[in-house]
Biotite code that builds the C-alpha atoms (Angstrom):
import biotite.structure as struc

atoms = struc.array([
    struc.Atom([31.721, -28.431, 39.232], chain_id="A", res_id=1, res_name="UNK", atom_name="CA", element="C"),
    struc.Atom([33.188, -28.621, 43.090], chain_id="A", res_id=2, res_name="UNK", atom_name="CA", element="C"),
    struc.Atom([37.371, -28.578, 42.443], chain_id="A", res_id=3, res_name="UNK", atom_name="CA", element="C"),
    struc.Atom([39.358, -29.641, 45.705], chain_id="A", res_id=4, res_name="UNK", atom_name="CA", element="C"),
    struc.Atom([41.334, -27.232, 47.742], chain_id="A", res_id=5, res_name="UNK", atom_name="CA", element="C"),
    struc.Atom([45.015, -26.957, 45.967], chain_id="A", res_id=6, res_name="UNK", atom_name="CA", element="C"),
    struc.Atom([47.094, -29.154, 47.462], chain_id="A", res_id=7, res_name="UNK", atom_name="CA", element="C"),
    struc.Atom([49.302, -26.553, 48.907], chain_id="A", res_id=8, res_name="UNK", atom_name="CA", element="C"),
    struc.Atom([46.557, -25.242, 51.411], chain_id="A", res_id=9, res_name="UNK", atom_name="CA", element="C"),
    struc.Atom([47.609, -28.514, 53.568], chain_id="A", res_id=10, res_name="UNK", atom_name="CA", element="C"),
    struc.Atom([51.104, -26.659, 53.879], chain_id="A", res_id=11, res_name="UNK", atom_name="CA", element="C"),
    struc.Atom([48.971, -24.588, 56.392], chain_id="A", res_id=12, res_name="UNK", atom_name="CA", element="C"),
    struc.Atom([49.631, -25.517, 60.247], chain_id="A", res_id=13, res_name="UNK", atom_name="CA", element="C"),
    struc.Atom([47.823, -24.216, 63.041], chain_id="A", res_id=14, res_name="UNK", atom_name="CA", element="C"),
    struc.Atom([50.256, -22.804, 66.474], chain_id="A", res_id=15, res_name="UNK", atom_name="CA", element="C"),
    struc.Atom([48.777, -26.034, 68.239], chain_id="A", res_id=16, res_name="UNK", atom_name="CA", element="C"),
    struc.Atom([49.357, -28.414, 65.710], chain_id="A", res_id=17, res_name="UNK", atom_name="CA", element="C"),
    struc.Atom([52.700, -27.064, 64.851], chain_id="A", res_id=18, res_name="UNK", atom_name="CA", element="C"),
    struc.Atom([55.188, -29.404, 66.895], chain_id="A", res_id=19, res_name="UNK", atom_name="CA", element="C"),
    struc.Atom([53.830, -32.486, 65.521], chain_id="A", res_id=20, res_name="UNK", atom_name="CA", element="C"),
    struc.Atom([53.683, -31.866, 61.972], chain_id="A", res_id=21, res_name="UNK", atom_name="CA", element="C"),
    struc.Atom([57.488, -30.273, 62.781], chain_id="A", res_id=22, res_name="UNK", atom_name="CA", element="C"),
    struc.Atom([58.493, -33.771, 63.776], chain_id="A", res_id=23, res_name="UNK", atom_name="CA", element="C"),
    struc.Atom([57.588, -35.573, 60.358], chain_id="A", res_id=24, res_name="UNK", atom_name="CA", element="C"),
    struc.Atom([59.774, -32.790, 58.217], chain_id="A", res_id=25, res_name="UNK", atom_name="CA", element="C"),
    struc.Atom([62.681, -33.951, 57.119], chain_id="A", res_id=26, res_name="UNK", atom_name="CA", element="C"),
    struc.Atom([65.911, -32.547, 58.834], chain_id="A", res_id=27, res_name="UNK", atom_name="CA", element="C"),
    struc.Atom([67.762, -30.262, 59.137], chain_id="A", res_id=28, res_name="UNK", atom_name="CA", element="C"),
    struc.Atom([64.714, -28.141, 59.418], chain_id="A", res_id=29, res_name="UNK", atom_name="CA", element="C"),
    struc.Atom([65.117, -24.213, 58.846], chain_id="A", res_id=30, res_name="UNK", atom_name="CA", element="C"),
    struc.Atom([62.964, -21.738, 60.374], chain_id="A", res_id=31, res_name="UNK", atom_name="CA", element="C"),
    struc.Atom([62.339, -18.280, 59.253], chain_id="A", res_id=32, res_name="UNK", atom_name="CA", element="C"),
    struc.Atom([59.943, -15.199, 59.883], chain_id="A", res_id=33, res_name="UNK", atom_name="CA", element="C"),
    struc.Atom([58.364, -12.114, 58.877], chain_id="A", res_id=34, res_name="UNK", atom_name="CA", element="C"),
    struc.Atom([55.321, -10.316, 57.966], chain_id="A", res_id=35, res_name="UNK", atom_name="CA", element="C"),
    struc.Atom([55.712, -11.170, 54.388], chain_id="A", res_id=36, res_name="UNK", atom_name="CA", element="C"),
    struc.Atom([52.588, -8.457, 53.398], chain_id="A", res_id=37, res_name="UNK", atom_name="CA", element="C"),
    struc.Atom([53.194, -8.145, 49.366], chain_id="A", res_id=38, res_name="UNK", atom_name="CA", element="C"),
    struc.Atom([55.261, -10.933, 48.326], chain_id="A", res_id=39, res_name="UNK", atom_name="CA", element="C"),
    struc.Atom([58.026, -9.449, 46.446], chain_id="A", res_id=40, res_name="UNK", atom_name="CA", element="C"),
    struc.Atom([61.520, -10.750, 44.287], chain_id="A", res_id=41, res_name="UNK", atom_name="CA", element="C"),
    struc.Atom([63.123, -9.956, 46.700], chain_id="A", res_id=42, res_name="UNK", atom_name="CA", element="C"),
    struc.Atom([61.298, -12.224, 49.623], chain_id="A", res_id=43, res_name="UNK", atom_name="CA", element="C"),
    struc.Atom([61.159, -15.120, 46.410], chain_id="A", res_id=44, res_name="UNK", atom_name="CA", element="C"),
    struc.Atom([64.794, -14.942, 46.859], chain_id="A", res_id=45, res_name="UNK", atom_name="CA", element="C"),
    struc.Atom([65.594, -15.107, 50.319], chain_id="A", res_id=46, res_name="UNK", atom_name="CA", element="C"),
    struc.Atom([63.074, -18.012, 50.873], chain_id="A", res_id=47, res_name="UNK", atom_name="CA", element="C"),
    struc.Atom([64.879, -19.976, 48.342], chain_id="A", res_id=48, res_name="UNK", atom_name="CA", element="C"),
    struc.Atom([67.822, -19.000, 50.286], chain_id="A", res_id=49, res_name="UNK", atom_name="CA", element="C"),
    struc.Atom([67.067, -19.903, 53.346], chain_id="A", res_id=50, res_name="UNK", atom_name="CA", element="C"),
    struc.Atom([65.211, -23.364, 52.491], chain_id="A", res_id=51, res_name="UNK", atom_name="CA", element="C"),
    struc.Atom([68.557, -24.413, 50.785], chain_id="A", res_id=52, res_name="UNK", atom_name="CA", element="C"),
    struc.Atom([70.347, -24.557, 53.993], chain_id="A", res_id=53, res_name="UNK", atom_name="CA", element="C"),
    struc.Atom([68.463, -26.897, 54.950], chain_id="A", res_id=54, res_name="UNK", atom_name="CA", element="C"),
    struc.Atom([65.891, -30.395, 53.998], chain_id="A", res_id=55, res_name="UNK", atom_name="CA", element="C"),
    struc.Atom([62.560, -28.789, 55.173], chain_id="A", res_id=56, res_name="UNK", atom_name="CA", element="C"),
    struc.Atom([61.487, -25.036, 55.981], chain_id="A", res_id=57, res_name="UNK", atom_name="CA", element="C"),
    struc.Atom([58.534, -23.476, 58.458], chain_id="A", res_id=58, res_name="UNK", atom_name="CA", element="C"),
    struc.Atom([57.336, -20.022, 57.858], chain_id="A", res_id=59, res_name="UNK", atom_name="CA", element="C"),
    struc.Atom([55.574, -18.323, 60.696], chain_id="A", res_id=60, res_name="UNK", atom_name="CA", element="C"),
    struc.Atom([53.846, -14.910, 59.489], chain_id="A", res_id=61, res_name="UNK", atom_name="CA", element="C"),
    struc.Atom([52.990, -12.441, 62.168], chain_id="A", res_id=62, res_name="UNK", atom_name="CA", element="C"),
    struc.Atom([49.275, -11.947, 62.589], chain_id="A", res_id=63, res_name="UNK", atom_name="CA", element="C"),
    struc.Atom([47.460, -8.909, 61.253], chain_id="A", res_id=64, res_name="UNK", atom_name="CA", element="C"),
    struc.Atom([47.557, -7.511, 64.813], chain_id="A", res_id=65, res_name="UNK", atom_name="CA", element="C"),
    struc.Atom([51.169, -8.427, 65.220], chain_id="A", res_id=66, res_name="UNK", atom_name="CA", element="C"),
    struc.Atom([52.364, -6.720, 62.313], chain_id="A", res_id=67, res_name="UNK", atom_name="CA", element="C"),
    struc.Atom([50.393, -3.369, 63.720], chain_id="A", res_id=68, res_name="UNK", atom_name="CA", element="C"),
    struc.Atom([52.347, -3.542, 66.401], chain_id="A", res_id=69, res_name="UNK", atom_name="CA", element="C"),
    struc.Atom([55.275, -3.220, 64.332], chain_id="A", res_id=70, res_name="UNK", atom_name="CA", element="C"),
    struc.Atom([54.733, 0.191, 63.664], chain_id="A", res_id=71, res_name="UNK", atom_name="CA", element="C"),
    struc.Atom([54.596, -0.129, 59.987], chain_id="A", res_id=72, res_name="UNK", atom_name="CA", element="C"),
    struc.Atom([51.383, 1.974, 59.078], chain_id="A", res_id=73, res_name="UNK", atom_name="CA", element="C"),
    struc.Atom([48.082, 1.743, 60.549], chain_id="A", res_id=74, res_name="UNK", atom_name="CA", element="C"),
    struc.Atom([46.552, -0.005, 57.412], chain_id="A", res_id=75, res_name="UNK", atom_name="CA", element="C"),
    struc.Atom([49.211, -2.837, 57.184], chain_id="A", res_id=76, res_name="UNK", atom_name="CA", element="C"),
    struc.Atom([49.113, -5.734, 56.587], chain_id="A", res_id=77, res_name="UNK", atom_name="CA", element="C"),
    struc.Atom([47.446, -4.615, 53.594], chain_id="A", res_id=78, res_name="UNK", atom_name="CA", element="C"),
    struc.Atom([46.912, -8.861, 53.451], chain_id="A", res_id=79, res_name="UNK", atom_name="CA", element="C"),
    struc.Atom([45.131, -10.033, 55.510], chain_id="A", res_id=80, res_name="UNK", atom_name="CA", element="C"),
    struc.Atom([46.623, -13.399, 57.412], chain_id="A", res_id=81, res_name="UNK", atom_name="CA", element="C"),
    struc.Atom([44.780, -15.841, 55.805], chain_id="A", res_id=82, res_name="UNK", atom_name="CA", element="C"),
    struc.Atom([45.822, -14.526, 52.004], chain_id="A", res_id=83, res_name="UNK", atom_name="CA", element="C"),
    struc.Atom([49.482, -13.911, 53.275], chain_id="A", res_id=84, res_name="UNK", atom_name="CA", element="C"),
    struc.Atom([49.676, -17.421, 54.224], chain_id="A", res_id=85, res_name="UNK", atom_name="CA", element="C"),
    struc.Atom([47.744, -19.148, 51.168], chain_id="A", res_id=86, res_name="UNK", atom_name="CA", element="C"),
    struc.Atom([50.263, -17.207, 49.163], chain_id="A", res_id=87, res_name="UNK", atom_name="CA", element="C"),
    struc.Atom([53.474, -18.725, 51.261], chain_id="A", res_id=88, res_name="UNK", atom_name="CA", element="C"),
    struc.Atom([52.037, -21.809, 51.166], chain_id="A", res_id=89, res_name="UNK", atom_name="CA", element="C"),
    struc.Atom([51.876, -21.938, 47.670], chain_id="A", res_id=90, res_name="UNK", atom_name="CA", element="C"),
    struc.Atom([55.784, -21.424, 47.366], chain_id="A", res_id=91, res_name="UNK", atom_name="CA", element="C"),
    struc.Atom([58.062, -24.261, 46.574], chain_id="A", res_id=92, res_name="UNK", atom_name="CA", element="C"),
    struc.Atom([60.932, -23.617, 49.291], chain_id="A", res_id=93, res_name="UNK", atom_name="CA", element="C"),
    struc.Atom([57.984, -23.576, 52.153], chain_id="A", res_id=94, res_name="UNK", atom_name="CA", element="C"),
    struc.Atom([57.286, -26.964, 53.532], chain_id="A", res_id=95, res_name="UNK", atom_name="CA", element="C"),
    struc.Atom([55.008, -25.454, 56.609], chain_id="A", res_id=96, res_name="UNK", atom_name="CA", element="C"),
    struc.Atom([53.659, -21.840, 57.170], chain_id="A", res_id=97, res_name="UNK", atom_name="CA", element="C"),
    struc.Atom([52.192, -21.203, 60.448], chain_id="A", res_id=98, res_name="UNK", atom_name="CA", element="C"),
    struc.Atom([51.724, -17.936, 62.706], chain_id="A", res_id=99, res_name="UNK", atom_name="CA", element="C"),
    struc.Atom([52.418, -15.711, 65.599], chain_id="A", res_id=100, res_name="UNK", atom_name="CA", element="C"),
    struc.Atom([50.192, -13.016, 67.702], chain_id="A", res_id=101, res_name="UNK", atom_name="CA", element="C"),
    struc.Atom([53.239, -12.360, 69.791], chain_id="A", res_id=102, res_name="UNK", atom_name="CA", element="C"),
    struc.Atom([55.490, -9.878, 69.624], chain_id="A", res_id=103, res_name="UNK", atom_name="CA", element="C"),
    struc.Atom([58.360, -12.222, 68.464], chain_id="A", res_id=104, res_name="UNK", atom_name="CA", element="C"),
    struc.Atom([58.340, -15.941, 67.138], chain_id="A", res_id=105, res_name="UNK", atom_name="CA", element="C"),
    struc.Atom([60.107, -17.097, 70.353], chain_id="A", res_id=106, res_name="UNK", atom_name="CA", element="C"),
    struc.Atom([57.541, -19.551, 70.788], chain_id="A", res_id=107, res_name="UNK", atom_name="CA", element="C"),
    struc.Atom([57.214, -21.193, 67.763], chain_id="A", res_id=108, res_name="UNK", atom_name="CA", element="C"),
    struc.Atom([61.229, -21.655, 67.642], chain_id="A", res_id=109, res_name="UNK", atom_name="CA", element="C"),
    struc.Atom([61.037, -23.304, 70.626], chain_id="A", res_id=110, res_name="UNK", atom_name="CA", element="C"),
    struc.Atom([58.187, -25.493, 69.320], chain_id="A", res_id=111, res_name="UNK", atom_name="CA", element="C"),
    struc.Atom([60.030, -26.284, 65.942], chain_id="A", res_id=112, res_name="UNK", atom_name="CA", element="C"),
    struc.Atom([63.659, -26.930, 67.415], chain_id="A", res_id=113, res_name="UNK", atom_name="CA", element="C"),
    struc.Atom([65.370, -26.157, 63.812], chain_id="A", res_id=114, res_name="UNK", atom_name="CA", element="C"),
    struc.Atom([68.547, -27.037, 63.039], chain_id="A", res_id=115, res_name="UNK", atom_name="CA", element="C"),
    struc.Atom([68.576, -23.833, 61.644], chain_id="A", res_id=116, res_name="UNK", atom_name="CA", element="C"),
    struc.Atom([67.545, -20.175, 62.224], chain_id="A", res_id=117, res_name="UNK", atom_name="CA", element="C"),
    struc.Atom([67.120, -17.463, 58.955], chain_id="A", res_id=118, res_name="UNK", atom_name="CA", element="C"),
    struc.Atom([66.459, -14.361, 58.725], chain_id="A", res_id=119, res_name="UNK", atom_name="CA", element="C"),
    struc.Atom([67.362, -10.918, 56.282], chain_id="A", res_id=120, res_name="UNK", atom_name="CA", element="C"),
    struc.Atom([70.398, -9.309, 56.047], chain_id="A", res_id=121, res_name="UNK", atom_name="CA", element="C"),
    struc.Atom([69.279, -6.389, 58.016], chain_id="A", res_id=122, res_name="UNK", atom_name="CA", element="C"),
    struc.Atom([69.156, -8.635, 61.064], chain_id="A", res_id=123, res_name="UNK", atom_name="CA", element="C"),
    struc.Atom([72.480, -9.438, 62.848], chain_id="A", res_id=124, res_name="UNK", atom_name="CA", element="C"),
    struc.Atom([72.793, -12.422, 63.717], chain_id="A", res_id=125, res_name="UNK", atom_name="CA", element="C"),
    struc.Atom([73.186, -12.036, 67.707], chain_id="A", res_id=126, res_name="UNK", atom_name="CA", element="C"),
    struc.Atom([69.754, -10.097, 67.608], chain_id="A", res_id=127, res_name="UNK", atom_name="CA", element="C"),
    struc.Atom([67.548, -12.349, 66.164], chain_id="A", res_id=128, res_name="UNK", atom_name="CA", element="C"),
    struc.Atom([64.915, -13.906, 68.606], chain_id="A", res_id=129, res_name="UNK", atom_name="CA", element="C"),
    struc.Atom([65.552, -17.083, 69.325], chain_id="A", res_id=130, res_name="UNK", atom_name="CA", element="C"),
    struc.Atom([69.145, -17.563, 68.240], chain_id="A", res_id=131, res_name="UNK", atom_name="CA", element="C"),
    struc.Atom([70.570, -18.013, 71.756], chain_id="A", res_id=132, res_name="UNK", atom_name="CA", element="C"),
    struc.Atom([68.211, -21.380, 71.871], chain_id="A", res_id=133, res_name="UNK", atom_name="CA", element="C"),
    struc.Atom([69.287, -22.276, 68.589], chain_id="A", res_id=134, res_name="UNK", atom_name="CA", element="C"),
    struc.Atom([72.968, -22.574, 68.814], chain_id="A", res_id=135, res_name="UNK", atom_name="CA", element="C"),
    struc.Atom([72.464, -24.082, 72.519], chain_id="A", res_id=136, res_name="UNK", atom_name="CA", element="C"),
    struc.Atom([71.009, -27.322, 71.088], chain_id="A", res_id=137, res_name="UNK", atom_name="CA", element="C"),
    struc.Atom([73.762, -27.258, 67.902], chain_id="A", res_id=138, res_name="UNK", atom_name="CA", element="C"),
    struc.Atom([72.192, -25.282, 65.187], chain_id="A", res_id=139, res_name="UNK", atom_name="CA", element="C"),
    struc.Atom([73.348, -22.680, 63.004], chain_id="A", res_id=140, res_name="UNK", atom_name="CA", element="C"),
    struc.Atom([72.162, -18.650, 62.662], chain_id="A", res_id=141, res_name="UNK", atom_name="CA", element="C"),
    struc.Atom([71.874, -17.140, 59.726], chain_id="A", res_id=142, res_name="UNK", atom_name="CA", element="C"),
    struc.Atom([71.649, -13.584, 58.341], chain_id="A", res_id=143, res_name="UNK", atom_name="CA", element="C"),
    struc.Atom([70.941, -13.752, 54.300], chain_id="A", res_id=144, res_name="UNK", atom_name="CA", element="C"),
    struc.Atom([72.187, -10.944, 52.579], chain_id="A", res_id=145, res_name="UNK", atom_name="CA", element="C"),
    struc.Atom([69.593, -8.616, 50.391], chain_id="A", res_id=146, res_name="UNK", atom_name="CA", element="C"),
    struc.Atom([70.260, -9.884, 46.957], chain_id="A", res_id=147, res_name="UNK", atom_name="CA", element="C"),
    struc.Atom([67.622, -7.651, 45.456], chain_id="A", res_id=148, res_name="UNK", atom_name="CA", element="C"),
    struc.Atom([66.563, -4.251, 47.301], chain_id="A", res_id=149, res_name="UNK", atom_name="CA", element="C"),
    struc.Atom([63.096, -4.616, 47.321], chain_id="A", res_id=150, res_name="UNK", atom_name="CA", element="C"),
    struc.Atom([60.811, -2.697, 50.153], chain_id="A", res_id=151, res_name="UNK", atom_name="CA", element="C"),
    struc.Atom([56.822, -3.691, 50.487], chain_id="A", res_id=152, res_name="UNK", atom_name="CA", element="C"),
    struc.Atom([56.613, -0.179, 52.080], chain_id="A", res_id=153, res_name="UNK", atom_name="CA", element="C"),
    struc.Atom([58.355, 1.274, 49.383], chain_id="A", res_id=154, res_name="UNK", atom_name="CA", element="C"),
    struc.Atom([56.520, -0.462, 47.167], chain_id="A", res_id=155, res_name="UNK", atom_name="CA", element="C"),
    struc.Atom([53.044, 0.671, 49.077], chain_id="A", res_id=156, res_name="UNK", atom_name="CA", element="C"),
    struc.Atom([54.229, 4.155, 48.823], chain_id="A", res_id=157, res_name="UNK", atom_name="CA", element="C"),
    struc.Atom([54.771, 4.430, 44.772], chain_id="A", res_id=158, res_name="UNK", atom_name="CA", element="C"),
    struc.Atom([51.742, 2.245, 44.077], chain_id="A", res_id=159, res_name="UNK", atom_name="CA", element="C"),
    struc.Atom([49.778, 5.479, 46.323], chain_id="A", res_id=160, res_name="UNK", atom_name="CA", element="C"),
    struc.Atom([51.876, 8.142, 44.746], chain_id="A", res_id=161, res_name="UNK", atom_name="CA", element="C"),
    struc.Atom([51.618, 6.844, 41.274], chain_id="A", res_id=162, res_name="UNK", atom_name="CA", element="C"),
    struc.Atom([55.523, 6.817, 40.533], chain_id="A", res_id=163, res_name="UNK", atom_name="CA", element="C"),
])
């Protein structure tokens, strides 16, 4: 028997399609980012975080080669794109996951125009990419607080050295 694609897959957005389908979310619109590798508690809990400041929420994951850039071990992302974003998509605070081969998200901010910009408490607000657009056209910056101290690479690490 042939089953449909869940439902959730058409949470996906292409870059080029992503101002559009931005337009029909309800606002205010929120706008995070990340690399979001092995989707942990502790990235369940900011998400819900962040969409609750706001009606509607886009995702953009940094691409496989955008994430190597990052410095964070030559075999990260140990998901590949595709599965990291089936696996946002399938989350209930994500109303649109999309991604980025640059360096930063600058683009797709600009693209989006949220009402308002999220990311983790280890980002101050004043350095994260794209807040200076943000507050220009009269939205908000926020820096969520770690409610549970999770680590992916931490996480990596014990799953390798069996602790």
């Amino acid at each position: 028997m042939n089953y449909p694609p869940p439902a959730f897959e058409q949470k996906i957005c292409p870059p080029e399609l992503l101002a559009n389908r931005c337009a029909a979310l309800t606002r205010p619109l929120v706008f995070t980012n990340g690399c979001f590798d092995i989707l942990h508690r502790g990235h369940a809990t900011y998400l819900a975080q962040a969409r609750a400041l706001g009606a509607s929420m886009v995702v953009a994951l940094n691409t496989d080669a955008s994430v190597r850039r990052l410095g964070k071990g030559t075999d990260r992302p140990m998901n590949g794109l595709e599965d990291r974003l089936a696996v946002m998509a399938a989350l209930e605070a994500v109303s649109l996951v999309t991604w980025f081969d640059e360096d930063t998200p600058l683009t797709r901010i600009l693209e989006c125009r949220p009402e308002v910009l999220v990311k983790g408490g280890d980002w101050a607000p004043e350095r994260i990419v794209g807040a200076q657009q943000v507050l220009e056209w009269g939205g908000a910056v926020h820096s969520i607080p770690f409610a549970h101290a999770r680590s992916t690479t931490s996480l990596i690490e014990r799953i390798r050295t069996g602790g």
